[in-house]
C-alpha positions in Angstrom: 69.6 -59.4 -20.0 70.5 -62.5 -17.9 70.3 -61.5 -14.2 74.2 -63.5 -13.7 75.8 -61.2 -16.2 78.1 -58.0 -15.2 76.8 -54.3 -15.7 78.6 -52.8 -18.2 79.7 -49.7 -18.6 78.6 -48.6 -22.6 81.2 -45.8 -24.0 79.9 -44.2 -27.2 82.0 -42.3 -29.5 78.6 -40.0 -31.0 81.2 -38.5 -33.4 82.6 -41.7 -35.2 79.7 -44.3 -34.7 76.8 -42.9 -36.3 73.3 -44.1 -36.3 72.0 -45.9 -39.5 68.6 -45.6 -40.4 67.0 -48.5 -42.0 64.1 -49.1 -43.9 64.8 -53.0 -45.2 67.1 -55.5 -43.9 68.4 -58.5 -45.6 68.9 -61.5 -43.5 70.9 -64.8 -44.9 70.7 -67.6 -42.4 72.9 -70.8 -42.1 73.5 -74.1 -39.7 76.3 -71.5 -38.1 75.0 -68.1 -38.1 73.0 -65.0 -39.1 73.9 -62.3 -41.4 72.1 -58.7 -41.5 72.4 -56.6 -44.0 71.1 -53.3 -42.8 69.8 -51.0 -45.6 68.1 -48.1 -47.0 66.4 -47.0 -49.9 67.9 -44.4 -52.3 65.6 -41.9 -53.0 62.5 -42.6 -55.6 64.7 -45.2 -56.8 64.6 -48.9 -56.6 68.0 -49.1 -55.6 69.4 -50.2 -51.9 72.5 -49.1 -50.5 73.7 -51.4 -47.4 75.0 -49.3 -44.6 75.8 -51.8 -41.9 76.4 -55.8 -41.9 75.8 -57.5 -39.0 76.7 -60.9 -38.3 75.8 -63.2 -35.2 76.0 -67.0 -34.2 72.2 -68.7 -34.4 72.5 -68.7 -30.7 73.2 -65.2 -29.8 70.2 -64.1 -32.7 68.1 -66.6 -30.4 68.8 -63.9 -27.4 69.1 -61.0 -29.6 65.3 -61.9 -30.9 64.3 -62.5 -27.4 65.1 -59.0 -25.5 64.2 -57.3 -28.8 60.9 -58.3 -28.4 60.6 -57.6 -24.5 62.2 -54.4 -25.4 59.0 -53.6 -27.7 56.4 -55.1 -25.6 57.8 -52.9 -22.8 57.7 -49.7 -24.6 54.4 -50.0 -26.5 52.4 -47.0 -26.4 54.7 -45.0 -24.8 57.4 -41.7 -25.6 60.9 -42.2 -25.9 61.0 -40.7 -22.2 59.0 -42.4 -21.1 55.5 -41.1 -20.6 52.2 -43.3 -22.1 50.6 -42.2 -25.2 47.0 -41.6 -24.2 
């Protein structure tokens, strides 16, 4: 996150914005923007049922990419609380 941005505060509603599991993702890219459709596989099938679309200009998926991957780099080899993996 840019040091010159404000904290926010991050209010989630656990009842009415559920977490969506994905195991492919779709992206369609343009001179504008970036689309991702978030999906998962049904069952044994071949079919894919898209639960989320998400939608961002080039530049904000150029930020997006960035802190993702800090975000993994940081938590390699460690437990969601925290601790290292030996």
């Amino acid at each position: 996150m840019d040091k010159k941005q404000e904290q926010m505060s991050i209010n989630v509603n656990l009842d009415t914005t559920p977490i969506f599991y994905t195991d492919n993702i779709i992206m369609t890219m343009n001179e504008d923007g970036v689309v991702l459709d978030i999906g998962q596989k049904v069952g044994v099938s071949s079919q894919l049922r898209i639960v989320a679309r998400i939608g961002m200009s080039r530049n904000h998926a150029k930020k997006f990419l960035h802190e993702f991957g800090k975000l993994l780099a940081m938590t390699e080899g460690k437990k969601q609380t925290g601790e290292k993996i030996n």
